[in-house]
ZAPALO-955961 format. One record per residue: residue in three letters; z, y, x of N, C-alpha, C in turn. Coordinates in steps of 0.1 Angstrom, whole numbers, plus 5000, padded with zeros to 4 digits. Each point is the difference from the previous one (the first is absolute). Layout:
<recs>
REC:ala:Z:Y:X:Z:Y:X:Z:Y:X
...
</recs>
This chain:
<recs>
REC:unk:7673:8377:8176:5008:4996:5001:4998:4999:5005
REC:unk:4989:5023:4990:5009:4999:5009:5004:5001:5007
REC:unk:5013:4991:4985:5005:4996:5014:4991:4990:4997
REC:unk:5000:5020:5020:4997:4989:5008:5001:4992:5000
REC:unk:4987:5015:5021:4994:4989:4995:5001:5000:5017
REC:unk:5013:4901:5057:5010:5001:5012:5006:4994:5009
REC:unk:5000:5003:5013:5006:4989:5010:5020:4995:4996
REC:unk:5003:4997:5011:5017:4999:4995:5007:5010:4993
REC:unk:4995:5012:5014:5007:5010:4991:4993:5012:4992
REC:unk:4984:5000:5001:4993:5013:4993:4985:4993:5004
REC:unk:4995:5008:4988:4984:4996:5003:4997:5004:5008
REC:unk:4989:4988:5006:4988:5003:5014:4993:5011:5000
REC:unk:4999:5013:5002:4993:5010:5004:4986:4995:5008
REC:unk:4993:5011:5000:4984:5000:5005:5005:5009:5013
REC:unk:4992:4999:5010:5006:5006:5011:4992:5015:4996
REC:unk:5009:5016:5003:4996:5005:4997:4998:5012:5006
REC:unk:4993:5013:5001:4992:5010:5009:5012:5008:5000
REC:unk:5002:5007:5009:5009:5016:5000:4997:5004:4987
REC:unk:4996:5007:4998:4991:5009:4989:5010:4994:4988
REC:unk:4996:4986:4996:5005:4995:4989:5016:4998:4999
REC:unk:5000:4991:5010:5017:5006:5008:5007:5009:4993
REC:unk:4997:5009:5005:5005:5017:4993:5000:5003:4988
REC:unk:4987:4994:4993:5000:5002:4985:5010:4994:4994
REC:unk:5004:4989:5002:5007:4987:4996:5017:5009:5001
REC:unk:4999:5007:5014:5016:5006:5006:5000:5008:4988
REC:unk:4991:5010:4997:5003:5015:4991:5001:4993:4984
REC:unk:4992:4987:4993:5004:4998:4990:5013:4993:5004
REC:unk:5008:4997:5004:5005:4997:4998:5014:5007:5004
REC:unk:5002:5010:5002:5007:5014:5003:4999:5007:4987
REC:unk:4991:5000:4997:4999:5004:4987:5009:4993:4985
REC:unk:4995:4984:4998:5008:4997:4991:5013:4999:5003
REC:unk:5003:4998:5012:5013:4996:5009:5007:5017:4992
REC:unk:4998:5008:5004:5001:5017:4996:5005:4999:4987
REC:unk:4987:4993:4991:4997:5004:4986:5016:4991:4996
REC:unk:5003:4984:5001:5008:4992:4998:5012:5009:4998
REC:unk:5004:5007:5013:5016:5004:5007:4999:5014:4987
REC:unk:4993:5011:4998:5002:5005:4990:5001:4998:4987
REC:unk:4997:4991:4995:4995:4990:4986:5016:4998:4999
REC:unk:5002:4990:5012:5018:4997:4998:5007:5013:4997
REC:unk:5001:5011:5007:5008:5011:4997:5001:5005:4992
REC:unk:4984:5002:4988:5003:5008:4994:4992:5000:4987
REC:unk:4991:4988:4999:4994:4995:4993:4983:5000:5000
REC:unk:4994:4993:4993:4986:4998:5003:4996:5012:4994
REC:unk:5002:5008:4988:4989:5013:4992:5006:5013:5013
REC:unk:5015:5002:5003:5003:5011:5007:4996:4999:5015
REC:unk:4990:4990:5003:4995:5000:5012:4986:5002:5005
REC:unk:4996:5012:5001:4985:5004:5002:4996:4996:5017
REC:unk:4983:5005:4997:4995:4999:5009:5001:5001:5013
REC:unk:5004:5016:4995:5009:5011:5013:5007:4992:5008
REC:unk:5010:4997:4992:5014:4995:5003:4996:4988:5015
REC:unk:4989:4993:4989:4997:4983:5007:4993:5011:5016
REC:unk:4994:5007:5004:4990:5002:5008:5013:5007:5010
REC:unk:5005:5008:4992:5011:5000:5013:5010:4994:5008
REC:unk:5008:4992:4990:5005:4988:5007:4993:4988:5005
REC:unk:4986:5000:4998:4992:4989:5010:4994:5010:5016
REC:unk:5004:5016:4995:4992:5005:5012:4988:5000:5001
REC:unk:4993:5003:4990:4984:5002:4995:4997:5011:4992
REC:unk:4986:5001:5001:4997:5010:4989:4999:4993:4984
REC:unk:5004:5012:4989:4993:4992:4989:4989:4993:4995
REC:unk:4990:5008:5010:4988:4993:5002:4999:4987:5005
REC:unk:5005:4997:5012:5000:4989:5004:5007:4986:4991
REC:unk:5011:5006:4991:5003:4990:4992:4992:4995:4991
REC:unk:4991:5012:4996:4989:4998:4985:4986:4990:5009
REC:unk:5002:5005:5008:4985:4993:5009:5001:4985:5001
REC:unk:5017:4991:5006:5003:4992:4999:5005:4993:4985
REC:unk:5008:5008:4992:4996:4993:4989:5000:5014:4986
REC:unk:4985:4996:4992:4996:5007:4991:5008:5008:4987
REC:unk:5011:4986:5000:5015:5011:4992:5013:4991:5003
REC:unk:5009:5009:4993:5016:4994:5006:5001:4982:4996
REC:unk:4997:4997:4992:4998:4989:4994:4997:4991:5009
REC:unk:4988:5002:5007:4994:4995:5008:5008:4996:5013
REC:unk:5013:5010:5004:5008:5000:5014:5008:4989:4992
REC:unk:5004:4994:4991:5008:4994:4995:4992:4982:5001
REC:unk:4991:5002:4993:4991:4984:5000:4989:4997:5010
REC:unk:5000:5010:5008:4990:5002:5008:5006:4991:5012
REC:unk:4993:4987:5009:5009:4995:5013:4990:4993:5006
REC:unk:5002:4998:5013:4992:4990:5009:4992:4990:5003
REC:unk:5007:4998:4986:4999:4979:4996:4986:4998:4999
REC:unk:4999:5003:4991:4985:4994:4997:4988:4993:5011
REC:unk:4996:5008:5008:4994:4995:5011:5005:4984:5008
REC:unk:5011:5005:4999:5008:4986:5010:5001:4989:4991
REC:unk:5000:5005:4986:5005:4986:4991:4980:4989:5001
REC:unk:4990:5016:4997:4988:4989:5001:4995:4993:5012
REC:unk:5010:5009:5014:4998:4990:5007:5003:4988:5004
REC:unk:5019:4998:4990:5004:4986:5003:4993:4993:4992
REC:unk:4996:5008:4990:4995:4988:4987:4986:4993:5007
REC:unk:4991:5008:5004:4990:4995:5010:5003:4991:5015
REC:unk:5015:4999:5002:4998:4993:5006:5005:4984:4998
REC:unk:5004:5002:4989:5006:4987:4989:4986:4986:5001
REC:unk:5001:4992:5000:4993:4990:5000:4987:4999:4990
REC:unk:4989:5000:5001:4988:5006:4988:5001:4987:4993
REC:unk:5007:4991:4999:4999:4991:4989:5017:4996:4990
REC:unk:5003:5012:5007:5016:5002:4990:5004:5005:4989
REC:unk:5004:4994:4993:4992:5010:4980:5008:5014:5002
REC:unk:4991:5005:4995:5006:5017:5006:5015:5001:4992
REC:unk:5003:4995:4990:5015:5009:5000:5009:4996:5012
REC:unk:4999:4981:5003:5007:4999:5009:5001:5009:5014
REC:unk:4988:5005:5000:4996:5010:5014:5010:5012:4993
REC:unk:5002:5005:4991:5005:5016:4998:5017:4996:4998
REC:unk:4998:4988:4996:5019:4996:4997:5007:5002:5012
REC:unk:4991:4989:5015:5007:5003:5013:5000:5015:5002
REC:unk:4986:5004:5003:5000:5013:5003:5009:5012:4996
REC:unk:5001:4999:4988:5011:5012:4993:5014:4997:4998
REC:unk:5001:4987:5003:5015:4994:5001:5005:5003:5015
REC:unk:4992:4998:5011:5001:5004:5011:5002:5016:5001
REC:unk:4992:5009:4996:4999:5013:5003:5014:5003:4995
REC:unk:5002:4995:4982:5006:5007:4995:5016:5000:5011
REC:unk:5003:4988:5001:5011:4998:5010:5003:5007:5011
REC:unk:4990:5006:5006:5002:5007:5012:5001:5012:4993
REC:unk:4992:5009:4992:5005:5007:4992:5011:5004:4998
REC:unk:5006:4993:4993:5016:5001:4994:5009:4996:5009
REC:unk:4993:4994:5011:5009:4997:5012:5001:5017:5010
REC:unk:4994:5008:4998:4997:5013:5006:5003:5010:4997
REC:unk:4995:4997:4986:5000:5018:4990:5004:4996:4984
REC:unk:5005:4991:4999:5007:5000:4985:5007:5013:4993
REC:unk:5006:5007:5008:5000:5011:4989:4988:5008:4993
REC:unk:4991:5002:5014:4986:5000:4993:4993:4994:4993
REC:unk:5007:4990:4998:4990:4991:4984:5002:5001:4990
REC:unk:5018:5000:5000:5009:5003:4991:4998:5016:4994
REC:unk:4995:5012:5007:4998:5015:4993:4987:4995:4998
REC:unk:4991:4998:5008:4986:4995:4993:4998:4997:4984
REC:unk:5004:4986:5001:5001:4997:4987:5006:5001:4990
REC:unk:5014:5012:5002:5003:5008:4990:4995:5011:4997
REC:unk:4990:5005:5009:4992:5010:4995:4995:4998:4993
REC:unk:4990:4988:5004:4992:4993:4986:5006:4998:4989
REC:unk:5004:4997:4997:5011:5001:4988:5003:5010:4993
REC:unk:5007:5011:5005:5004:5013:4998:4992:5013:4996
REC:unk:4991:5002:5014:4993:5007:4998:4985:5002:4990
REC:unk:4994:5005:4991:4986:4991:4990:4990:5009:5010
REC:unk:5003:5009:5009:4990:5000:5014:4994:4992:5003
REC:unk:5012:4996:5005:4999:4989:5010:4992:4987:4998
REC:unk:5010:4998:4987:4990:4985:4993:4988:5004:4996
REC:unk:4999:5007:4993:4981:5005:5003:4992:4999:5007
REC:unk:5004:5008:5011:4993:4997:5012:5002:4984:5012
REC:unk:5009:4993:4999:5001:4990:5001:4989:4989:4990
REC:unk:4999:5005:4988:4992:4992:4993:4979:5002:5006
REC:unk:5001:5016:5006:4989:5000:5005:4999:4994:5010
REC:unk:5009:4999:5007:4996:4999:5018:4998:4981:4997
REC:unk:5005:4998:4996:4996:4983:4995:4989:4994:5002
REC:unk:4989:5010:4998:4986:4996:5000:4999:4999:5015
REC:unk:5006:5003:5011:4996:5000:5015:5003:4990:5003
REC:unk:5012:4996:5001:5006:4987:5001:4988:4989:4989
REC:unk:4998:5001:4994:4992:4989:4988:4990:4999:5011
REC:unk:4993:5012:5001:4983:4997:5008:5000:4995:5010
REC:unk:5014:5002:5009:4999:4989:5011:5003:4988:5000
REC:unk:5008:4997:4991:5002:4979:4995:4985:5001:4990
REC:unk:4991:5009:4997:4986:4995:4992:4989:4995:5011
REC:unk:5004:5006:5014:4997:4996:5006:5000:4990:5009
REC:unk:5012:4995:5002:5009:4986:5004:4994:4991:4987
REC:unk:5002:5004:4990:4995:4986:4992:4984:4998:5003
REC:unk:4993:5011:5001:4984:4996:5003:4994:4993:5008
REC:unk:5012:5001:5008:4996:4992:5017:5003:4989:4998
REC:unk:5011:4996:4991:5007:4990:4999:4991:4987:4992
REC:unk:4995:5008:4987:4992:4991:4993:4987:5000:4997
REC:unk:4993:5014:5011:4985:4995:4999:4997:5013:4990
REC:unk:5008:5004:4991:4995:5009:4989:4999:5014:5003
REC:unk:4996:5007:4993:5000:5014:5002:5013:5007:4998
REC:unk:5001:5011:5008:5011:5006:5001:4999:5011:4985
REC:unk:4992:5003:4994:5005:5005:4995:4996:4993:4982
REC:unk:4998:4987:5004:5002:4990:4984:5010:5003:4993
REC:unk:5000:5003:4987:5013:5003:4991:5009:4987:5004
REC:unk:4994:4984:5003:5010:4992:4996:5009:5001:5012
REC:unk:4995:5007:5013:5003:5005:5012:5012:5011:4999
REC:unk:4993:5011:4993:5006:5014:4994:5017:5000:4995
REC:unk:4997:4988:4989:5008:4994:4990:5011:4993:5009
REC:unk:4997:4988:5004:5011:4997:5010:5005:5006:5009
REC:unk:4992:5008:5009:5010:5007:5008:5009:5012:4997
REC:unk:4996:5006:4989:5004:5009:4999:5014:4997:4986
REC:unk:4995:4990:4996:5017:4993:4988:5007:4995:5012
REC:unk:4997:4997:5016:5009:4995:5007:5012:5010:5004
REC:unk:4992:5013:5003:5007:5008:5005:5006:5010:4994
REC:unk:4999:5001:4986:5005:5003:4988:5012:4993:4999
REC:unk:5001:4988:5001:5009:4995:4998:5007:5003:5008
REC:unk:5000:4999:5018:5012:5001:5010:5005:5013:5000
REC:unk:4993:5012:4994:5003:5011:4993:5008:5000:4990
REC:unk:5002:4994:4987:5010:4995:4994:5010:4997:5007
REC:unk:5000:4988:5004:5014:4995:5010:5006:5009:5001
REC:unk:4995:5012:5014:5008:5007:5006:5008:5008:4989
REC:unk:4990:5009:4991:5007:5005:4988:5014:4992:4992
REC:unk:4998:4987:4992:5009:4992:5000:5013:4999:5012
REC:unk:5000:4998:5010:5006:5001:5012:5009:5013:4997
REC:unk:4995:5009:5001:5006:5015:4998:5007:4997:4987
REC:unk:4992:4999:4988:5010:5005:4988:5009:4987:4996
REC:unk:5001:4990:5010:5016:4991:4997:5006:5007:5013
REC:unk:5004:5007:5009:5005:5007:5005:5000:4994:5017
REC:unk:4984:4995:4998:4999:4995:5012:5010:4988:5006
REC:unk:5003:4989:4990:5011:4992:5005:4993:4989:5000
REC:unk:4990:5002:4998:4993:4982:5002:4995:5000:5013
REC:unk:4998:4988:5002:4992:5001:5017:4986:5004:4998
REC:unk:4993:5006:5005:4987:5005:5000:4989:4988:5002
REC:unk:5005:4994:5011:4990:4989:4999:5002:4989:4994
REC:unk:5008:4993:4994:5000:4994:4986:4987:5007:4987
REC:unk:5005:5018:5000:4990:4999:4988:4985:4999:5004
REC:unk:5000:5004:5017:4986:4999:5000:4992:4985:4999
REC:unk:5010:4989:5003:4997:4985:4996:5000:4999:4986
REC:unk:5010:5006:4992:4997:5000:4984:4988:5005:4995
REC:unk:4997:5007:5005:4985:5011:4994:4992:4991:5007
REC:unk:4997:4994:5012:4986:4994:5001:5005:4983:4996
REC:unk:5005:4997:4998:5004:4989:4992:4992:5002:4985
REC:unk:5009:5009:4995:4993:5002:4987:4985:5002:4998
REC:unk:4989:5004:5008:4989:4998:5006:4993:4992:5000
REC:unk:5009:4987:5008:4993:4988:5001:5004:4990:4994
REC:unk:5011:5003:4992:5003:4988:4989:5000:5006:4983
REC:unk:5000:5013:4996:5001:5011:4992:5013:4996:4991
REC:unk:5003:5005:4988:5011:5001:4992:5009:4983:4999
REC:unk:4993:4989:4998:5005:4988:4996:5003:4999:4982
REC:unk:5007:4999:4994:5003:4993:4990:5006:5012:4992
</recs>
């Protein structure tokens, strides 16, 4: 979460090399590519081919950047920049509070940018059992880096099940959300449910 996977208007970036620069330019030509065909003509009648020549690349270079189509779809930038806001959150702030700002922030600029892109995103998930498959794998990336944010946070080991366990039902869940989000037809506000989901976290079911 994913999906994918912030200042006013977008997360704080790391200042970054040429080199990387570029990498960042071509994934992102790529899903940009992969997106605009998906619309046209659907997610199965859209091959690799297709994606490598409307981004202006080889096929190779798509597979090099991401391992399968799946991956151009849940595959995004975030991750890095979210552990760096979360790292820069106050080390005595109970961590959901740190991921509530942080992803309530991100998420807004987000949807303040590229909402259509969230909206096919997370109808993919939905739609496609690709997709959600592989979405249920890539989970574990995103998990290992909040297993790490919790380690630091509380002293424990990053890779303690009770560690394991929480971060990884955290991000399970905001994975849910977005799914939910998509199959009521995306009419809720997004960051409402992501306050509902870590709500339910820190206070659980009730009565």
């Amino acid at each position: 979460m994913a999906p994918t996977p912030a200042s006013a208007t977008q997360l704080k970036k790391p200042q970054l090399g040429l080199r990387e620069r570029k990498k960042i330019k071509t994934r992102q030509a790529i899903r940009k590519a992969t997106y605009q065909l998906i619309i046209e003509q659907g997610y199965e009648a859209t091959t690799v081919e297709q994606i490598a020549e409307a981004a202006e690349v080889s096929p190779s270079t798509v597979f090099r950047y991401f391992p399968t189509k799946e991956d151009i779809v849940l595959t995004d930038e975030y991750d890095p920049a979210l552990e760096a806001e979360m790292r820069a959150r106050p080390a005595d702030e109970p961590l959901l509070t740190s991921l509530r700002l942080v992803m309530r922030e991100a998420l807004a600029a987000f949807a303040g940018r590229d909402r259509e892109e969230m909206v096919l995103r997370t109808d993919l998930m939905v739609k496609v059992p690709a997709v959600r498959a592989r979405m249920t794998e890539s989970l574990s990336v995103t998990g290992r880096m909040f297993c790490r944010l919790l380690a630091d946070r509380t002293g424990r080991g990053a890779d303690d099940l009770e560690v394991r366990v929480f971060a990884m039902g955290v991000f399970a869940a905001l994975q849910e959300a977005a799914v939910y989000w998509a199959e009521h037809g995306h009419q809720d506000d997004i960051l409402d449910l992501v306050d509902r989901t870590l709500d339910t976290f820190e206070r659980g079911l009730g009565a």
